[in-house]
N, C-alpha and C positions, 0 to 999 in steps of 0.2 A: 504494500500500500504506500505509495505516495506522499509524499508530508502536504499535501495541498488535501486529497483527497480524504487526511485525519484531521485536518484542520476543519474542515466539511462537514467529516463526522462529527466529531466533538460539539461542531455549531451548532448544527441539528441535534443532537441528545440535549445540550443547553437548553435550546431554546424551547424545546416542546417540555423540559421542565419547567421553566418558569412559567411555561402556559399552562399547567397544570396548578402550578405552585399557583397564580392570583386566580385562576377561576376557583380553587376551592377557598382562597381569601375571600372574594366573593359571594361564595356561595352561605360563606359566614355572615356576611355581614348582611343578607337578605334572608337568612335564617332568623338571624334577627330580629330586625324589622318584621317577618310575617307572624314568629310566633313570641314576641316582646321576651323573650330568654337567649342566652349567648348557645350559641352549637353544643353540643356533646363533645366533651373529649374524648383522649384514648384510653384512658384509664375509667371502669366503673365506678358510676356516683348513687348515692340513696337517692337524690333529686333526680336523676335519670330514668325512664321507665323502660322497657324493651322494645316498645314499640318503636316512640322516639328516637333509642339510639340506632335500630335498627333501620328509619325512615333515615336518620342523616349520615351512615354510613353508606346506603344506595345512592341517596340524592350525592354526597359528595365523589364517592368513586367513581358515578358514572359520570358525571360532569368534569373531573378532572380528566378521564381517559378520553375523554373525547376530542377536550383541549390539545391534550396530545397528540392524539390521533391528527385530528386537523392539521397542527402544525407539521407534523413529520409528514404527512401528506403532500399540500403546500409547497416545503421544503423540497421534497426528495424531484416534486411534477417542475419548479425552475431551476433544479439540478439537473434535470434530466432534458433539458432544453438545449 
């Protein structure tokens, strides 16, 4: 491989992290706002219920991979140009 071509890569792993990393910021802070309590952490809380933590571990997983997904998408289609 190339040092342009790991340079490439590297960019592309970056970047489709950090579009994961602010969509689930995001998705915090409209978590929020819809249900006036701050997200679920990762750690078990008594104030947590199962449902809950279970509703914002989908909403946030899916929404992060998707960010990714996009970007690496994106990324790889004006690579590939």
């Amino acid at each position: 491989m190339s040092n342009k071509q790991l340079i490439t890569t590297i960019g592309i792993g970056l970047a489709a992290a950090s579009a994961g990393m602010l969509t689930r910021k995001t998705l915090q802070k409209s978590w929020e706002k819809v249900t006036n309590k701050p997200a679920p952490k990762d750690k078990p809380s008594e104030n947590t219920d199962i449902k809950e933590a279970v509703t914002w571990a989908v909403v946030s997983g899916i929404g992060a991979g998707v960010a990714r997904m996009a970007v690496r998408y994106i990324l790889d289609k004006r690579q590939s140009k």
